[in-house]
N, C-alpha and C positions, 0 to 999 in steps of 0.2 A: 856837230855839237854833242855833249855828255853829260847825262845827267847821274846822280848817284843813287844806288840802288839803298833800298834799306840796311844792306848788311857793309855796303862802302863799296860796291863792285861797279867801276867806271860801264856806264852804258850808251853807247852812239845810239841814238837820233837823229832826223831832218824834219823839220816842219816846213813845208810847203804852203802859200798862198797868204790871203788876207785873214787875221788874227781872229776879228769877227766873224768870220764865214762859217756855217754848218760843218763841224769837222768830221772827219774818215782816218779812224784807224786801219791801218792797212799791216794785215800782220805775214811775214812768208814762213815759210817751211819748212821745215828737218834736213839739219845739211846744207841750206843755202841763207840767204841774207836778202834785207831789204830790196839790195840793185835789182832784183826779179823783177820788182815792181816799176822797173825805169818806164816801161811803156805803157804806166794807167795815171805815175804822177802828173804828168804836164795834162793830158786831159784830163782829168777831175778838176784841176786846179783852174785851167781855161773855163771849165763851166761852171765856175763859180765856190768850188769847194775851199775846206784846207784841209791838206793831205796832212799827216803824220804817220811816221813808219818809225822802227827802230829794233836795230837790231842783238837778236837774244846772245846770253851771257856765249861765250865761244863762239859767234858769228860774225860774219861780216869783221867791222871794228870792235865789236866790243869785247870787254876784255872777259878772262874765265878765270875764276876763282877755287873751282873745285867744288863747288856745292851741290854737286850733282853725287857726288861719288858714295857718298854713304845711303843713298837711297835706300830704299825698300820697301813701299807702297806707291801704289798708283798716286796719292796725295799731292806727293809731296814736289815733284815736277809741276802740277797745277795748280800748288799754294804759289811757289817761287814764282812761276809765270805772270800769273795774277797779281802778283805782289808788288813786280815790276812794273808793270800794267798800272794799277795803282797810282805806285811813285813817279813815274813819268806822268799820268794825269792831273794831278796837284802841282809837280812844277808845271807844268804848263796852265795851270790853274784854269779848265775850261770845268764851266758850271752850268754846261748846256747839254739838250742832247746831241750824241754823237752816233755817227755808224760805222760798223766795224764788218771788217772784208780782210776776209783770211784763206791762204793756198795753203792746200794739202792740211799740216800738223797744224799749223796756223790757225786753218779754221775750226780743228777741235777746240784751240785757246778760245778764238772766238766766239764758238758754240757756249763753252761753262761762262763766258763773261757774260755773254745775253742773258743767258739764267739767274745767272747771281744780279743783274740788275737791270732786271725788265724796266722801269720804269726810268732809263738812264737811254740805254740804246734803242735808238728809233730803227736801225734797222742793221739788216744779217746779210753778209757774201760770204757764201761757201765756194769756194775753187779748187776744183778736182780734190774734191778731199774725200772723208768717210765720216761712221760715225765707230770703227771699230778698225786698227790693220789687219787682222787677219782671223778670219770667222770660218774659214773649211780647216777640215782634217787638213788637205796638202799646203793650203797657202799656211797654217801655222809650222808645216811640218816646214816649210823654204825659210821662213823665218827664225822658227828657231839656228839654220845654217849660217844666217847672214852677220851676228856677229862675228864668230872666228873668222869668216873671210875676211871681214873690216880689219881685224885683227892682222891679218895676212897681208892687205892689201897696202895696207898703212906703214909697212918694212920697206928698208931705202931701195933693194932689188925689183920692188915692185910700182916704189913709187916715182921713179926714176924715168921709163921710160913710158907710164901713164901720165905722167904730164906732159910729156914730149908729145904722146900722139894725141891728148885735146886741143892740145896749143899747134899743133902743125895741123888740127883740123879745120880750125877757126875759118880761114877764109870758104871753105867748102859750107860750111853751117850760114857764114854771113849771106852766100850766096843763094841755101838753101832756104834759108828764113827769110830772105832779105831787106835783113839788118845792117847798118851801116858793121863795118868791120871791126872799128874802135867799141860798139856797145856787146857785137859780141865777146871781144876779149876780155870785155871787163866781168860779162857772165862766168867766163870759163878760169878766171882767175878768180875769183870768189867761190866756186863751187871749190876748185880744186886747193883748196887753203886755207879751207877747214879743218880743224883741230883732230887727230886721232878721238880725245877721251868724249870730247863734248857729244859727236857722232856715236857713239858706244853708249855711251851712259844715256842719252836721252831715249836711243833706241829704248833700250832695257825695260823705262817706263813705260814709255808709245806703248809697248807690245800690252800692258793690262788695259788697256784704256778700251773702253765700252759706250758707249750713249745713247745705247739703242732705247732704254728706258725714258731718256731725258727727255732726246728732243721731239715729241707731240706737248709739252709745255711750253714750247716756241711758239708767242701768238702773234709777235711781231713779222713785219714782212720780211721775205727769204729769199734771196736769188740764188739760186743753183745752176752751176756750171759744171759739167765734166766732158772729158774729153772722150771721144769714140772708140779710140785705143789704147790710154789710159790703163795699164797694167797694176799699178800702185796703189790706186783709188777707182774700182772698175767703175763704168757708167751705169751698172745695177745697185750696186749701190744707193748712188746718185737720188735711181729713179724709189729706194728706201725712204731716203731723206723726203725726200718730193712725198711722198705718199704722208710720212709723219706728221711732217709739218705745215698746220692746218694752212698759213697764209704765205704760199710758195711758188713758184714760179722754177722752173730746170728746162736749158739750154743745153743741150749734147753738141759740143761743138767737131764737126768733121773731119775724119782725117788728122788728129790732131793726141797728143798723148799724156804726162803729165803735167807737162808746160804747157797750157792751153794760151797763159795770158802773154806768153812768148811768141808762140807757135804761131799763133790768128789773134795779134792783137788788137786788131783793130771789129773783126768780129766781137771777143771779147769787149771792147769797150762801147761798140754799140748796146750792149745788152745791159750794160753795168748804167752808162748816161741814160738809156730808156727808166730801169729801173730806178735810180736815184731820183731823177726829175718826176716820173708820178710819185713813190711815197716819200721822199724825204728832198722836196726841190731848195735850191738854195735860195738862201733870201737876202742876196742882194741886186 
């Protein structure tokens, strides 16, 4: 389904479950799409939820407009975000509260939504995420490297034969995750068909993004999840957020890296149906 964004820019959706039920905004990540989330839909939904996911401007299905290109302030990526956030809320016209569960980029969206309306969201999923990407001398010195390789990377020489070997990995990943085969490929065909500019440009903003300040005004309740080898979003991090925010809760999940809710999902979702069912249980 698509709904239309403020500016006219065609946006996919799914809403999941019964119309009434406690809803969960489920937001994913820089560079990936909703399908991340194939393995929390059907359980949320079983226990009683209604999921909504949707995917951002360049992602997944939806379509890209170019509104990212003239950026230049932090702002202006988490006005757009928000904005869409917004106008998908009102069409689906829910005047209740909701909770919102967000990986990696996602859950910074997540983070500024809680903020901007405390008395809206009943509660916070942060997954493997931060509250800043890159905070040392070296991780911003890697960072500022990783545009131009994107740049690099995204030339037909090079994109040619990296599809070839995630797509001829697929069966090795399904076996290693084990995932039926048909849900890996649909991860690996989503990742890899993503837009060059959408990845570049969102980047550009990610990289000012800070909230180290914010989130101790987080008084709602927080599940915290990160992974143990999680290179992207480290689990100190993690254990920052945890300390910040007063009414939190953080799950290190093992062995496991920035796909946590992929990797062990089902660990994952024990901790997420723990969590939902005391502060925010459904009510039907």
């Amino acid at each position: 389904m698509y709904f239309e964004s403020s500016d006219g820019t065609p946006l996919y959706y799914e809403d999941h479950g019964v119309k009434d039920a406690r809803p969960l905004f489920l937001l994913h990540g820089w560079g990936i799409s909703s399908v991340f989330f194939s393995e929390q839909i059907p359980v949320l939904v079983k226990n009683g939820y209604r999921v909504i996911t949707w995917d951002w401007r360049g992602h997944g299905k939806s379509k890209w407009n170019g509104s990212l290109k003239k950026m230049n302030s932090k702002e202006e990526l988490l006005e757009i975000m928000y904005d869409d956030f917004k106008t998908l809320k009102a069409h689906l016209e829910i005047d209740m509260p909701y909770g919102v569960i967000g990986h990696s980029a996602g859950a910074g969206i997540g983070i500024s939504i809680a903020l901007a309306n405390p008395e809206e969201v009943a509660v916070l999923g942060i997954l493997n995420s931060s509250y800043v990407l890159a905070e040392t001398f070296a991780e911003k010195a890697v960072w500022q490297m990783i545009p131009p390789l994107l740049e690099v990377s995204f030339t037909p020489f090079v994109q040619i034969p990296y599809k070839l070997l995630l797509r001829g990995s697929i069966p090795l990943l399904s076996l290693a995750l084990r995932k039926p085969r048909k849900k890996v490929k649909l991860w690996i065909e989503d990742f890899i068909s993503v837009k060059r500019q959408t990845v570049i440009e969102e980047l550009r903003n990610l990289k000012q993004y800070n909230l180290l300040n914010d989130i101790s005004r987080i008084h709602i309740p927080c599940l915290i999840i990160a992974g143990q080898y999680d290179l992207l979003t480290p689990p100190r991090r993690s254990r920052v957020l945890h300390a910040r925010i007063p009414n939190s809760e953080l799950h290190i999940i093992r062995n496991t890296g920035h796909l946590s809710m992929v990797e062990r999902s089902e660990e994952v979702n024990k901790y997420l149906i723990e969590f939902l069912k005391r502060e925010f249980p459904p009510n039907r």
